[in-house]
Every structure is written in C-alpha cells, then in structure tokens.
VOBA-1610 file (N, C-alpha, C; in pm, whole numbers, padded with zeros to 5 digits, always signed):
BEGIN
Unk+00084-00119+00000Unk+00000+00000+00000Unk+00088+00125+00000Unk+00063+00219-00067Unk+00143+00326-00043Unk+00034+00454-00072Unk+00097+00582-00074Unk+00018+00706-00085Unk-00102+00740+00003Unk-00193+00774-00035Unk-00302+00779+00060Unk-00410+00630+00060Unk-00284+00566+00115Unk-00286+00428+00138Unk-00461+00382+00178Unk-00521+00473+00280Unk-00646+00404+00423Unk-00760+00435+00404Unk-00753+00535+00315Unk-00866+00606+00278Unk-00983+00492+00247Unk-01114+00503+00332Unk-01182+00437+00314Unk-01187+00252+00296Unk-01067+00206+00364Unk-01008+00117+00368Unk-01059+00038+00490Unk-01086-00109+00522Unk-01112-00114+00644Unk-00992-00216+00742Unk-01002-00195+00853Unk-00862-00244+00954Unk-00949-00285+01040Unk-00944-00429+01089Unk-01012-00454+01180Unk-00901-00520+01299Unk-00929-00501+01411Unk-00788-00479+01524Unk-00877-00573+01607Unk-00788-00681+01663Unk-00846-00731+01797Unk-00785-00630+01919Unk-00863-00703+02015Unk-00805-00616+02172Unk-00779-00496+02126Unk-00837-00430+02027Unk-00862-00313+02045Unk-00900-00151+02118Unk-00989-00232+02272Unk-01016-00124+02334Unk-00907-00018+02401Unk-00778-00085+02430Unk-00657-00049+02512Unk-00569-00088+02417Unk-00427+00013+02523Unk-00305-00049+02487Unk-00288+00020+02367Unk-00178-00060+02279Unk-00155-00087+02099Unk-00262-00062+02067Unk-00381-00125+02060Unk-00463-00195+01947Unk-00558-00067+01965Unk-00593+00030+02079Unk-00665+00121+02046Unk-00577+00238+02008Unk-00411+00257+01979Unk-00374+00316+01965Unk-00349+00323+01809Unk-00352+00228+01754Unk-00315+00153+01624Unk-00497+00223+01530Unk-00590+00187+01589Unk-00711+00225+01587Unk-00692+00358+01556Unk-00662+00430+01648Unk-00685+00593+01633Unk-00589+00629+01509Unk-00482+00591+01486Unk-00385+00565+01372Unk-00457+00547+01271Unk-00536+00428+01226Unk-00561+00406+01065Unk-00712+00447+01073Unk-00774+00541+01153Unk-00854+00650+01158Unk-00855+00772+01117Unk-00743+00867+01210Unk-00694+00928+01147Unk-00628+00984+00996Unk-00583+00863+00934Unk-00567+00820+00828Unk-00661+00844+00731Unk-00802+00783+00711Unk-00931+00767+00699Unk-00987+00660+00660Unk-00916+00536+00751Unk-00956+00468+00731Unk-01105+00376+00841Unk-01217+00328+00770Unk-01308+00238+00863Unk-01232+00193+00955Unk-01256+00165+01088Unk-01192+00073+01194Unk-01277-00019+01240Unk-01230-00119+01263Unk-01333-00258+01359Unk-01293-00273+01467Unk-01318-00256+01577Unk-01252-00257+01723Unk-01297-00368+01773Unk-01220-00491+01769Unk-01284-00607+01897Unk-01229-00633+02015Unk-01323-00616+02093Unk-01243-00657+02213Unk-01333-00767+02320Unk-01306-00818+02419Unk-01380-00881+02531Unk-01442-00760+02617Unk-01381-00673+02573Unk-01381-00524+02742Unk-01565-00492+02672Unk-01661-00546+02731Unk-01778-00452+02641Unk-01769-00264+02686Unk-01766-00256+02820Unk-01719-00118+02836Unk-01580-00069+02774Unk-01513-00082+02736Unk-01400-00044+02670Unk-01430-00003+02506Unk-01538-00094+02473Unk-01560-00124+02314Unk-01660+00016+02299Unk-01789+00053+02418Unk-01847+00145+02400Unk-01761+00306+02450Unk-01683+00299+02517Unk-01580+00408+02528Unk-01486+00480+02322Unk-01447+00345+02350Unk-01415+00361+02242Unk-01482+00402+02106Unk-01666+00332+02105Unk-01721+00373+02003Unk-01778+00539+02032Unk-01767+00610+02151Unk-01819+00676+02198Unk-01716+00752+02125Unk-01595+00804+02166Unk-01443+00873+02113Unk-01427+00905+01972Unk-01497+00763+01935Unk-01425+00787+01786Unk-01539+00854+01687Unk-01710+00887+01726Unk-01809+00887+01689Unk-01777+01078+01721Unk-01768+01068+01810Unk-01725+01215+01857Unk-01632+01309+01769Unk-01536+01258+01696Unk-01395+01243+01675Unk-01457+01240+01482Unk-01612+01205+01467Unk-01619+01169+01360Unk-01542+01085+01253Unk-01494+00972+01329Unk-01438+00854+01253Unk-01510+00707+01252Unk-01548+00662+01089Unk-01573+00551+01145Unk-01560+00467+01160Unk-01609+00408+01302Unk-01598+00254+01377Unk-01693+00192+01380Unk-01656+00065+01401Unk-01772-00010+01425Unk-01707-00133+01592Unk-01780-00125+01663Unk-01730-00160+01810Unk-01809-00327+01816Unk-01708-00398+01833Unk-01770-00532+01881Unk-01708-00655+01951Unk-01823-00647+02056Unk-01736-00730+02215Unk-01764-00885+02109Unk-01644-00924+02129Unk-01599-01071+02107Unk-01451-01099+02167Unk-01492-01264+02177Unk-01385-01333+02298Unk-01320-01398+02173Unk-01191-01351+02151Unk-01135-01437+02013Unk-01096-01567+02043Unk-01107-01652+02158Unk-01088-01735+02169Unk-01218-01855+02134Unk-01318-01798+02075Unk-01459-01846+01988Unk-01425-01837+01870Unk-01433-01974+01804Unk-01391-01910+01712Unk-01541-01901+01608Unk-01652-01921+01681Unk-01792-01886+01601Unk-01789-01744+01634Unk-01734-01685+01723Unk-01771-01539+01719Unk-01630-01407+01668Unk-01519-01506+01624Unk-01478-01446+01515Unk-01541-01446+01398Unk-01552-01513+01363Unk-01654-01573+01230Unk-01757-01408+01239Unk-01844-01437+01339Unk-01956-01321+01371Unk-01898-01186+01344Unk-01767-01228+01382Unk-01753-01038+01451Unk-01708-00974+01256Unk-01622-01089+01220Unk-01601-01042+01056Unk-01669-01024+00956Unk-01783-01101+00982Unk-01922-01111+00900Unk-01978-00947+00913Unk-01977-00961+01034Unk-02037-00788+01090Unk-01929-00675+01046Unk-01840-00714+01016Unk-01730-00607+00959Unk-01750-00613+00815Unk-01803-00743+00743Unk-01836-00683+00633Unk-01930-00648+00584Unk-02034-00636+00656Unk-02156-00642+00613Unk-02165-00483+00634Unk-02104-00393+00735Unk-02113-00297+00738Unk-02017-00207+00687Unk-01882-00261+00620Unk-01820-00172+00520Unk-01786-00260+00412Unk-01789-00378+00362Unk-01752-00410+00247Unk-01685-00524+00255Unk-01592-00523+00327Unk-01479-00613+00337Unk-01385-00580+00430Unk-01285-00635+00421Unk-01159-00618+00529Unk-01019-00613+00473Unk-00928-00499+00492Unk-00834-00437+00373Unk-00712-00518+00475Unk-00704-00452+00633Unk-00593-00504+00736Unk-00666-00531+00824Unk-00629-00665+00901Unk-00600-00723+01016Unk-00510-00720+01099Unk-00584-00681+01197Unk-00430-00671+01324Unk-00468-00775+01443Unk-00395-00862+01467Unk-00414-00990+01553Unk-00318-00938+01657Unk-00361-00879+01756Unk-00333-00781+01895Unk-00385-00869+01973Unk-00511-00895+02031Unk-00577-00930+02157Unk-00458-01073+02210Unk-00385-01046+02315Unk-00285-01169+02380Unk-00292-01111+02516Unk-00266-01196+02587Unk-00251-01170+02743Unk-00112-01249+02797Unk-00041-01224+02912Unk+00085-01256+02948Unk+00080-01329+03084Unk+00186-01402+03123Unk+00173-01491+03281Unk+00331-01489+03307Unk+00340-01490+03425Unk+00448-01465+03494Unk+00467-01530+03593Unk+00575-01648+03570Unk+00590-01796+03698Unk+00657-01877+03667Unk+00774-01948+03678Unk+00866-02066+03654Unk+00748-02144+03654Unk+00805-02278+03530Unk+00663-02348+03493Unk+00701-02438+03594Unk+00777-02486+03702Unk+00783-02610+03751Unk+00604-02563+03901Unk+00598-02409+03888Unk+00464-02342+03994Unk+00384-02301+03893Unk+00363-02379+03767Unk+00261-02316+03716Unk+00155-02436+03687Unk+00038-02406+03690Unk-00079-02523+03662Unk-00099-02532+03471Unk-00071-02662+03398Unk-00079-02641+03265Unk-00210-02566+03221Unk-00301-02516+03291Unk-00422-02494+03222Unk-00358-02345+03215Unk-00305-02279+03284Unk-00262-02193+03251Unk-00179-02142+03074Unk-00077-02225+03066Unk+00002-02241+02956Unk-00124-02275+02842Unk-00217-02330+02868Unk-00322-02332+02744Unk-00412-02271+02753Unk-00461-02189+02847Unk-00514-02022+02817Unk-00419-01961+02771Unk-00362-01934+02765Unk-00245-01841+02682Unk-00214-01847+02520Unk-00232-02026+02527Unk-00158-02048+02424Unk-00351-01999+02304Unk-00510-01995+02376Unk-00559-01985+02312Unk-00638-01833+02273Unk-00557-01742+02365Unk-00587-01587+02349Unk-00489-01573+02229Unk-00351-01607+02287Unk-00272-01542+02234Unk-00238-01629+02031Unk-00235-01725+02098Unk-00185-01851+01921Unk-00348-01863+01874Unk-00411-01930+01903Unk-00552-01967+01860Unk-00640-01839+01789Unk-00641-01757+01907Unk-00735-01636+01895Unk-00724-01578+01786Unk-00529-01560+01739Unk-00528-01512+01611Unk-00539-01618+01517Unk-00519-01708+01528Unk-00567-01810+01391Unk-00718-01841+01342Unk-00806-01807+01455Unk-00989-01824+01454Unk-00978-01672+01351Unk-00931-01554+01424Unk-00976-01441+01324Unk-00894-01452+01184Unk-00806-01497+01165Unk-00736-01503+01007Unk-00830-01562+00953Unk-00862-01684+00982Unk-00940-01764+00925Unk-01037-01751+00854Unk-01118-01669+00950Unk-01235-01586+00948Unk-01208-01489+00855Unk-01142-01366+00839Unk-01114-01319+00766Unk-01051-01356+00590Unk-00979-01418+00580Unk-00905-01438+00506Unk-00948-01461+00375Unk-01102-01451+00316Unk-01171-01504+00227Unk-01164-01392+00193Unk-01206-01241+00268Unk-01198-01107+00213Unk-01062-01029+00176Unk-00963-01107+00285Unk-00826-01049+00230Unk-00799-01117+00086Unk-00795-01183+00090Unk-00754-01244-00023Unk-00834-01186-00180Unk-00966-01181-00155Unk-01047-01053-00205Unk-01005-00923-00264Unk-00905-00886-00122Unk-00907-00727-00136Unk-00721-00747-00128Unk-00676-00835-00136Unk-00525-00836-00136Unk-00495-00770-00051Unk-00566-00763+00093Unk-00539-00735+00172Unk-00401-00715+00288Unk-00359-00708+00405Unk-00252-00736+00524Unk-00298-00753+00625Unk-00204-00892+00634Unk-00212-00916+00850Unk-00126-00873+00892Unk-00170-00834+01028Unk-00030-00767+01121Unk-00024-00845+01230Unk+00078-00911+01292Unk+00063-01015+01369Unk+00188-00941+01504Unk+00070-00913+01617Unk+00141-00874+01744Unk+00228-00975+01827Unk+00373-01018+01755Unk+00433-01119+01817Unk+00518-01033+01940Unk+00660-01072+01894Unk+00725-01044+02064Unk+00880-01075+01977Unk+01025-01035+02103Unk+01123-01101+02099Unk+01121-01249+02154Unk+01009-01268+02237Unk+00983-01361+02285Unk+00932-01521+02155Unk+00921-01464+02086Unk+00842-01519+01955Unk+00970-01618+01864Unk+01109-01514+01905Unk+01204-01574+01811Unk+01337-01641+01950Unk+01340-01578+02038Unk+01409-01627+02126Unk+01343-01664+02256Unk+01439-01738+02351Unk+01364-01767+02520Unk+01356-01655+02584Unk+01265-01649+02763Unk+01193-01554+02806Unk+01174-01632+02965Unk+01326-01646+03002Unk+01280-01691+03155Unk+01168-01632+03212Unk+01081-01741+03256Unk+00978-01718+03368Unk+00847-01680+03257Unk+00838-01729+03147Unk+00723-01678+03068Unk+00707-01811+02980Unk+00718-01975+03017Unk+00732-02012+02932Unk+00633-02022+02806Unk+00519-02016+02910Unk+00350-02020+02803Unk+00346-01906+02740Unk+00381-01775+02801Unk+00362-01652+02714Unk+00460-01707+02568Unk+00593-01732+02596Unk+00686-01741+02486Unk+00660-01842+02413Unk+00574-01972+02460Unk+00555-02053+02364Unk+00417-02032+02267Unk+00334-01932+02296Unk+00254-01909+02253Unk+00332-01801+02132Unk+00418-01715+02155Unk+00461-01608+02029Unk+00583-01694+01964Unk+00605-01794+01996Unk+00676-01884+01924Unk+00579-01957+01820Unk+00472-01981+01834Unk+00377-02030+01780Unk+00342-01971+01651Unk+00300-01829+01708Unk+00235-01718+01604Unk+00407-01702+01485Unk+00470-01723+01533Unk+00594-01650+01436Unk+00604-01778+01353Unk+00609-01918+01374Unk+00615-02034+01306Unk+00485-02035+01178Unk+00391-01996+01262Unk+00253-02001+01172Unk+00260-01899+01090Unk+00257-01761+01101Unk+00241-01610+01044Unk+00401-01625+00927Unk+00469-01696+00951Unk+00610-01660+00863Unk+00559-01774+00733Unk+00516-01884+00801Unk+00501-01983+00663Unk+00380-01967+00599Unk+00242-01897+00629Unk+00129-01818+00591Unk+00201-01728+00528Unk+00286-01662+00527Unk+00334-01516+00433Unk+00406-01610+00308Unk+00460-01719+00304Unk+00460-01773+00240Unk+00381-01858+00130Unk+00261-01886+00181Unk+00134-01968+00085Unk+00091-01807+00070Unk+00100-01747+00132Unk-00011-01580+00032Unk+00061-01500-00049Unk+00155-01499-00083Unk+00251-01440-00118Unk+00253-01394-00235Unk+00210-01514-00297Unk+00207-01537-00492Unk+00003-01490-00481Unk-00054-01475-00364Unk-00167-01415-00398Unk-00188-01283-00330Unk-00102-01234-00337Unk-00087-01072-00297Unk-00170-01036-00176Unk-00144-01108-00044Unk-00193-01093+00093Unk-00012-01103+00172Unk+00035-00994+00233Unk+00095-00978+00299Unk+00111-00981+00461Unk+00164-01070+00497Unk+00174-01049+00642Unk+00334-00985+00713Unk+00281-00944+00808Unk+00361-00807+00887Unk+00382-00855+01026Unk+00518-00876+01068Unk+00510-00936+01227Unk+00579-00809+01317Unk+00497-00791+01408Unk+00568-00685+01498Unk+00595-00732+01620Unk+00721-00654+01665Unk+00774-00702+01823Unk+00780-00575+01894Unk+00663-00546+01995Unk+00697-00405+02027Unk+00780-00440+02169Unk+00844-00507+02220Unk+00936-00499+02307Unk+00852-00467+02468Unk+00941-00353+02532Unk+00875-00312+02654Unk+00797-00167+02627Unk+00624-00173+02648Unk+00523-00083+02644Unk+00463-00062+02709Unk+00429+00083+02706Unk+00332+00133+02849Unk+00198+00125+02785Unk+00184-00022+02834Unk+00017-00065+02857Unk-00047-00146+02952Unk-00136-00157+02954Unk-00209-00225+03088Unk-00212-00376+03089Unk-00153-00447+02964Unk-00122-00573+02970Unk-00060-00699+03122Unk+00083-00605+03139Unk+00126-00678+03256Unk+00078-00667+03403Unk-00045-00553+03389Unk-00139-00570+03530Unk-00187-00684+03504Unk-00224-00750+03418Unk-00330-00896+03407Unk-00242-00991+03383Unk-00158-00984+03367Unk-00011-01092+03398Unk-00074-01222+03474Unk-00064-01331+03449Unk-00174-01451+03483Unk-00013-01481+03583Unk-00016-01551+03697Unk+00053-01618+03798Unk+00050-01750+03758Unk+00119-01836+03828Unk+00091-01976+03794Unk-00062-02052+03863Unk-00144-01979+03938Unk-00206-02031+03931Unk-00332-02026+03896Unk-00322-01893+03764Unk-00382-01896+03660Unk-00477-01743+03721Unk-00441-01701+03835Unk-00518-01585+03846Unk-00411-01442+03856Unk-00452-01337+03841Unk-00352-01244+03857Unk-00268-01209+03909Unk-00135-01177+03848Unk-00028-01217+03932Unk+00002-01101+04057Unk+00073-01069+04121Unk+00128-00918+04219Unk+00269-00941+04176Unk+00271-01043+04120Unk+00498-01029+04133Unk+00515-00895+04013Unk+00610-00824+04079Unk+00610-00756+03979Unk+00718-00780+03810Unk+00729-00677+03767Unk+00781-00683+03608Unk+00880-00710+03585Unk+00972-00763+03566Unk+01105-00762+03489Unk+01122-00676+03386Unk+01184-00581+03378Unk+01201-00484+03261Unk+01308-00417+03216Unk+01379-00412+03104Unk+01454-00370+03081Unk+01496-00245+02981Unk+01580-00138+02964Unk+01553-00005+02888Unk+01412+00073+02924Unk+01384+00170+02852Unk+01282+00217+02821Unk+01199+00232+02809Unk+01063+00268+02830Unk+00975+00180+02728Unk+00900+00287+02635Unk+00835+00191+02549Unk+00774+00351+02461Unk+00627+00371+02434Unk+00581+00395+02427Unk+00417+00456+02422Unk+00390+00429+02303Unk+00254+00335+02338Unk+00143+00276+02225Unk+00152+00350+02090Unk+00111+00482+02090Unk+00113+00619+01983Unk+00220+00550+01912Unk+00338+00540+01973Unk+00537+00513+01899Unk+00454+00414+01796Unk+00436+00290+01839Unk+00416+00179+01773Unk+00341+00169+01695Unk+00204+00218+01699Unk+00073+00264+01630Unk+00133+00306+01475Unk+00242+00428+01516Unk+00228+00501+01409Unk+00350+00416+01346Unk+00456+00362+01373Unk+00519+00250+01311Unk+00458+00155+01229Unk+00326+00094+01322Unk+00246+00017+01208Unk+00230+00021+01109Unk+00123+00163+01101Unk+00088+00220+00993Unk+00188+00211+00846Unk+00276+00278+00907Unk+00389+00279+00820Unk+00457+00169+00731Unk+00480+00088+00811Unk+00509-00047+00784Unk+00425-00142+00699Unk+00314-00115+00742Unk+00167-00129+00581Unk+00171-00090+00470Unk+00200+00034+00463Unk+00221+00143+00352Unk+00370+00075+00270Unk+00475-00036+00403Unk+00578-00036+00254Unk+00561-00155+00270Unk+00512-00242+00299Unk+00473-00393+00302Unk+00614-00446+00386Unk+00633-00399+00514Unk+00746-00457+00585Unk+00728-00608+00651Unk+00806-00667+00648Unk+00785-00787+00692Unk+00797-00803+00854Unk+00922-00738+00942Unk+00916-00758+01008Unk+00967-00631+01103Unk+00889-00540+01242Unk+00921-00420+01273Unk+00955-00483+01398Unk+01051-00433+01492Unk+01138-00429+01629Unk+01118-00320+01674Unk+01057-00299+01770Unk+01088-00172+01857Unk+01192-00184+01946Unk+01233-00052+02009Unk+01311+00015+02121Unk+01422-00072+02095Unk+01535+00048+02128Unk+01671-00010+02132Unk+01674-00152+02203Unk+01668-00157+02292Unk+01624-00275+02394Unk+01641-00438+02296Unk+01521-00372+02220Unk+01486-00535+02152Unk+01539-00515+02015Unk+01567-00452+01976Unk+01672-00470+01832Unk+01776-00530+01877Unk+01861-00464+01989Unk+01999-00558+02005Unk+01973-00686+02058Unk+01861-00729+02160Unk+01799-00856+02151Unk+01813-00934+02049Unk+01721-00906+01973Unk+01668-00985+01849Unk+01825-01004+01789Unk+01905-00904+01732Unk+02025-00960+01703Unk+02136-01034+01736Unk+02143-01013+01857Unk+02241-01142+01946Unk+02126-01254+01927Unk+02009-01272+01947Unk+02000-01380+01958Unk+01997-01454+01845Unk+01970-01385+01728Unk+02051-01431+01590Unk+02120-01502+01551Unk+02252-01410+01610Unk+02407-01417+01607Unk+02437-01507+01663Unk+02413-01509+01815Unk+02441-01593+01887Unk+02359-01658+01966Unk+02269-01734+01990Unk+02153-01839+02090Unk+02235-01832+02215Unk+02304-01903+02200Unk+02386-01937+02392Unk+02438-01845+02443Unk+02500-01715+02381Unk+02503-01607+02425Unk+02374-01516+02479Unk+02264-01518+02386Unk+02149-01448+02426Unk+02076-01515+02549Unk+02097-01681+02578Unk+02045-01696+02682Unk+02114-01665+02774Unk+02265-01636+02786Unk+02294-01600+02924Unk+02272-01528+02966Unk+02287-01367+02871Unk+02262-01255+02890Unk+02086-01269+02968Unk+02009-01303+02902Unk+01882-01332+02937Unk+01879-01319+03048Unk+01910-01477+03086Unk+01892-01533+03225Unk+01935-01449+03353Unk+02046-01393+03292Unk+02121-01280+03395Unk+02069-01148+03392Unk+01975-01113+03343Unk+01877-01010+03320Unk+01764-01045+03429Unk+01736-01145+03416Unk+01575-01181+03468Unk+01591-01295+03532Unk+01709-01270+03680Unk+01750-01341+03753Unk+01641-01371+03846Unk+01615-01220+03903Unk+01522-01198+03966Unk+01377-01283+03998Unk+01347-01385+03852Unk+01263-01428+03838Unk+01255-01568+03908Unk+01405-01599+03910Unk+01432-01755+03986Unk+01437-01763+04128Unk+01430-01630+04200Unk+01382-01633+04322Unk+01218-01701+04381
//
C-alpha cells in the first residue's frame, strides 16, 4: 500500500479497546480509514465507540472473545456487512503470565496459548476469504519472545513462538496471492497488559515486572504500524532494547540466553 494508502479502507484490530490496538485504531482512523474494534472489554468497546463517533471517525465496536472461534466468524461477517470487506487485520488481543513453569498449573500455559496462538488463527481464518479478495494485510502482534527464550514466561513465549512459526510460513502460501503479512515485536510498552499478567495459578499475578531499557508509548508503535503497511514490511522491532535482543539472539543463541537469564535473575527467586 502506499500514498493515501487508508482512505476508506477497512482495519479490523483485535483487543482493540486499550493499549496498541486502540492506539493503532486511532492511527488508521486518522488516516481515513473504517476501523473494527474487537475486544472482550464490552465497556471499553463502547468508550471507544463513543471517542471515535465524537472524533467523527468511522468505527464499528464489537465485544468478542477471540478465543470463539464462532464469534470471530460473527464479529467479521459484521465487519463486512457494514463496510464491504476487510483491507488489514491486526491480531493484537494476547494476554501474558508470569511464573517458573515447575509453579505453574498447565491450564494456565493453554489459556495463553488460546488468546494469544488460537485467537489469532480463529480471526485469520475468518477473515481471510476477504483479504484475499481485497489483497489485503495481517499484522501479527508477536514479541522477541516469539524468536528467542523468556525466563519465567514459558507459556507466554511458547505461545509467540507459535504465532511467528505459523504467520512466517502463511506469508509464504499468500505471497504469490498478494496478501501480505507483517510481524511486529513491540518490546517493553506502556500498557495495561502486565497488570493482568496470569501467575501460575492462573489468576492475577502481584509479582512484579522484569524490565529492561525504556519503554515507549502505544502512539510510537501505532504510528510504526501504519507505516510499515504502507511499505509492506515484513518484520518491525521496537526500542533499542529489543533490536539488540533480536540480534544477538541471531548471532548468537547461547550467548542471548545467558545474557537473558542474567537479566531476569530476579525471576528464579
């Protein structure tokens, strides 16, 4: 996509109400493009349709649990029925847990694995009859976690290990049919994600964050997205932080885990 790429274009965003995904929202709005906001938050979804109605942009707001995958199905049907079709997908809605797995209960590790891996494969799915249509883009909210390890996260990391295995060889079967997929790693962000940080025993955690550098604001990334649509990028890194990440662990695996581990020592307490 390039030029006045959005215009009248539609982007439909999971976990949209917060975070990225409503920031990403206000982004390919601004723009002028239709937005689809899904989220679980039903108050979040009417905040949001409230803002953007105000704001004279349009949205269309709809509470769905992407882990249904009949009400992905629903929620895309309803996205096209009320603008046409679906131009971008952004597979955002994931949640995070925080616990050495030897204290964690597996049901945990498979809630995770079906917000975060599943959730986006029910909405591609769902979608994908119109991208393909409209030669559309997915944008797939992975992680550094996605390509390297993540002491004390093993379900979070095996879940964006998942999405990067699936989303890289999908960019491959769409490729020769002009549907692009886009993987982003926004690193460390100021969003409300790691308040809901699941514990091992599957309810919210209090331990606090491991964090390292900086972090950068939803807006940063949002408007990176965008961008990254417009030149058909394959794959965006945020914050210093996780670029030199992502490249040692490249370069080097057994190096990046030490460094790791010795980062997020803290966690083996």
């Amino acid at each position: 996509m390039t030029g006045n790429a959005f215009e009248n274009k539609t982007v439909l965003i999971t976990g949209g109400a917060s975070g990225i995904g409503l920031a990403t929202a206000r982004e390919f709005a601004q723009a002028g493009a239709n937005v689809v906001v899904v989220d679980m938050d039903a108050g979040g979804i009417d905040a949001v349709t409230a803002e953007f109605q105000a704001n004279r942009w349009r949205i269309l707001g709809l509470p769905c649990d992407v882990t249904d995958q009949d009400a992905c199905r629903q929620a895309v049907a309803a996205a096209c029925r009320a603008f046409g079709g679906i131009d971008v997908l952004f597979n955002n809605a994931g949640i995070t847990q925080r616990s050495l797995f030897e204290n964690t209960q597996v049901k945990v590790v498979r809630t995770v694995m079906e917000v975060n891996f599943f959730g986006a494969v029910y909405m591609t799915k769902a979608a994908l009859p119109s991208l393909l249509k409209r030669r559309g883009t997915i944008v797939v909210n992975e992680s550094i976690a996605g390509v390297a390890p993540l002491l004390g996260r093993c379900g979070y990391a095996a879940s964006k290990h998942a999405l990067h295995g699936f989303f890289t060889s999908l960019r491959c079967e769409l490729a020769a049919k002009k549907v692009h997929v886009m993987i982003i790693c926004p690193g460390f962000i100021q969003t409300n994600l790691q308040t809901r940080a699941l514990g091992g025993d599957g309810l919210v955690t209090t331990r606090p964050q491991t964090r390292l550098g900086r972090q950068q604001t939803p807006a940063f990334v949002a408007a990176r997205i965008r961008k990254g649509v417009e030149q058909n990028r394959s794959m965006i890194v945020f914050t210093l932080v996780g670029k030199i990440g992502y490249l040692i662990s490249r370069l080097s695996p057994a190096l990046y885990e030490r460094l790791m581990t010795w980062q997020f020592k803290s966690e083996l307490r």
